[in-house]
C-alpha positions as CSV (number, residue, x, y, z in Angstrom):
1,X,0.0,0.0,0.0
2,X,0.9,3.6,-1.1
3,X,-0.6,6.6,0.9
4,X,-0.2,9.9,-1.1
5,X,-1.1,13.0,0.6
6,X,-1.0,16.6,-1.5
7,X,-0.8,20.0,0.0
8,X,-0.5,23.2,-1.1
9,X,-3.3,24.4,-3.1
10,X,-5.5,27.9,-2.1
11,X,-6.9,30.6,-4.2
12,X,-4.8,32.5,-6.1
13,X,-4.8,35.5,-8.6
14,X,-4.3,34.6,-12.1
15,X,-0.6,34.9,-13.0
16,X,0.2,33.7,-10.2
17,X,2.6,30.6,-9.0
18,X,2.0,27.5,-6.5
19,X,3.8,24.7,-5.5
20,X,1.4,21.6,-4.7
21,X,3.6,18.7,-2.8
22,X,2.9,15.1,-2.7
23,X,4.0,13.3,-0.1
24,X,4.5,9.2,-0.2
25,X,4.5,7.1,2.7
26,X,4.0,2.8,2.5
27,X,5.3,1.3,0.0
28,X,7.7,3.8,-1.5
29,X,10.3,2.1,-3.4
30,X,11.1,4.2,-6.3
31,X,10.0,1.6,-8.5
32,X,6.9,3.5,-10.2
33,X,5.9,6.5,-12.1
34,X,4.2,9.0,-10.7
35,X,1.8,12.0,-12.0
36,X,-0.1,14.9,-11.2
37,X,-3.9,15.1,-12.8
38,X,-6.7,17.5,-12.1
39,X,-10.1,17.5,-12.2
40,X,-12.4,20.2,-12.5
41,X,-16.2,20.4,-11.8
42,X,-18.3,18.8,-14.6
43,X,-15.4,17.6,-16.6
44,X,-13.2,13.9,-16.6
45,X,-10.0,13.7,-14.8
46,X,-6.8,15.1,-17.0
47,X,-3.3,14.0,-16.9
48,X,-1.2,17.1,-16.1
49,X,2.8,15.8,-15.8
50,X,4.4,12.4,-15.1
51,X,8.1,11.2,-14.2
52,X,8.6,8.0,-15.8
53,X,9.5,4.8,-13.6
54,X,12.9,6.0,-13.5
55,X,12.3,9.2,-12.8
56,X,14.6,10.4,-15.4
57,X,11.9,11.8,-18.1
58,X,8.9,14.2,-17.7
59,X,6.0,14.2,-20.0
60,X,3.5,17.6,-19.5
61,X,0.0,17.4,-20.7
62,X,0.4,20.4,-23.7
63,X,-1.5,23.0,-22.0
64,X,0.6,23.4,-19.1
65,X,4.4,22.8,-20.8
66,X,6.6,26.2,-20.1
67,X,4.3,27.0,-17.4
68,X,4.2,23.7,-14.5
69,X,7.3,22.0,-13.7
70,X,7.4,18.4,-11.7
71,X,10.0,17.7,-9.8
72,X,11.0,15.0,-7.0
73,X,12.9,14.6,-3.6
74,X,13.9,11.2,-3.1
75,X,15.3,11.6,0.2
76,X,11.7,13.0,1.3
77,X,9.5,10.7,-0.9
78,X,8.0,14.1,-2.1
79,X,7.2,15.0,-5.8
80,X,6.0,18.7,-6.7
81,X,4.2,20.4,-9.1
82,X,5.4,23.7,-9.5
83,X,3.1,25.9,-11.1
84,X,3.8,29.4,-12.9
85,X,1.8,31.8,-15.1
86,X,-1.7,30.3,-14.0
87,X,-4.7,30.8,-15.9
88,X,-8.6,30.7,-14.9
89,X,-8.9,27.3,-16.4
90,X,-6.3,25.6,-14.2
91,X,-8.7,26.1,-11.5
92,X,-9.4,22.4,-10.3
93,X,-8.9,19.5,-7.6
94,X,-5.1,18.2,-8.2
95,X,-4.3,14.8,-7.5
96,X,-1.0,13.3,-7.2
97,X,-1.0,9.1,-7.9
98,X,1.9,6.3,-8.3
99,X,1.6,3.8,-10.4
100,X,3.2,0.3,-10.1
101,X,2.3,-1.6,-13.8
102,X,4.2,-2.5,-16.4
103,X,4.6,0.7,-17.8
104,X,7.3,3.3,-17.9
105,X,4.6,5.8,-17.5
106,X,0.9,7.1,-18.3
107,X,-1.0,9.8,-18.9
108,X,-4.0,7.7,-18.2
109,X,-5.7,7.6,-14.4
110,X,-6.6,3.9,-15.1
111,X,-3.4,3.2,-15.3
112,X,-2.4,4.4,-11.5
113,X,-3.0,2.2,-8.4
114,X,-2.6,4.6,-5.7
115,X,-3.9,8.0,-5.3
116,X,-3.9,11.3,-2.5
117,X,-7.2,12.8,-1.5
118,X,-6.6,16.0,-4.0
119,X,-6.0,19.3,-2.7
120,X,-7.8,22.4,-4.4
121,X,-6.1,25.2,-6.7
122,X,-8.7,28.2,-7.2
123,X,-7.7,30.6,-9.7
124,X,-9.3,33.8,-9.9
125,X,-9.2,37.3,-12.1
């Protein structure tokens, strides 16, 4: 088992910056991928950014590339989501989840066994 536990989301002015963390406790070898994906009211669950199983590649869903950076501390089993120049329509719930399959990574939920409760990023004019 994989607990997952973000932080860091509040309102915020558009243009703004945040840095969401996810912290891992359980079952934290570094042996899966892990994203960040949002969901906003009304509309599916999206794939935001992902390290890759080894942690040495990124993938950024288009509408957040120059603009969100992920980034992890092994040492503190914490991945962030740093996030710069945000717009109204980032507002959502942001979910971090780990993934242990047979996959270097995926910008698909279904593919992720473990996920955090979400914490909320309000972006406002």
């Amino acid at each position: 088992q994989v607990q997952l536990v973000e932080s860091g989301g509040r309102s915020v002015q558009a243009g703004g910056s945040l840095r969401l963390s996810c912290a891992a406790s359980g079952r934290t070898t570094s042996n899966y991928y892990i994203g960040w994906f949002r969901q906003a009211p009304g509309k599916e669950r999206e794939f935001v950014a992902a390290f890759t199983r080894t942690g040495g590649s990124t993938y950024y869903t288009d509408s957040v590339k120059g603009r969100f950076t992920i980034s992890r501390d092994n040492a503190k089993n914490t991945v962030y989501l740093q996030m710069n120049s945000l717009k109204l329509e980032d507002t959502a719930l942001y979910h971090c989840a780990a993934g242990y399959r047979a996959y270097m990574w995926s910008s698909s939920p279904n593919l992720y066994d473990y996920w955090g409760q979400g914490t909320q990023v309000t972006v406002s004019s």
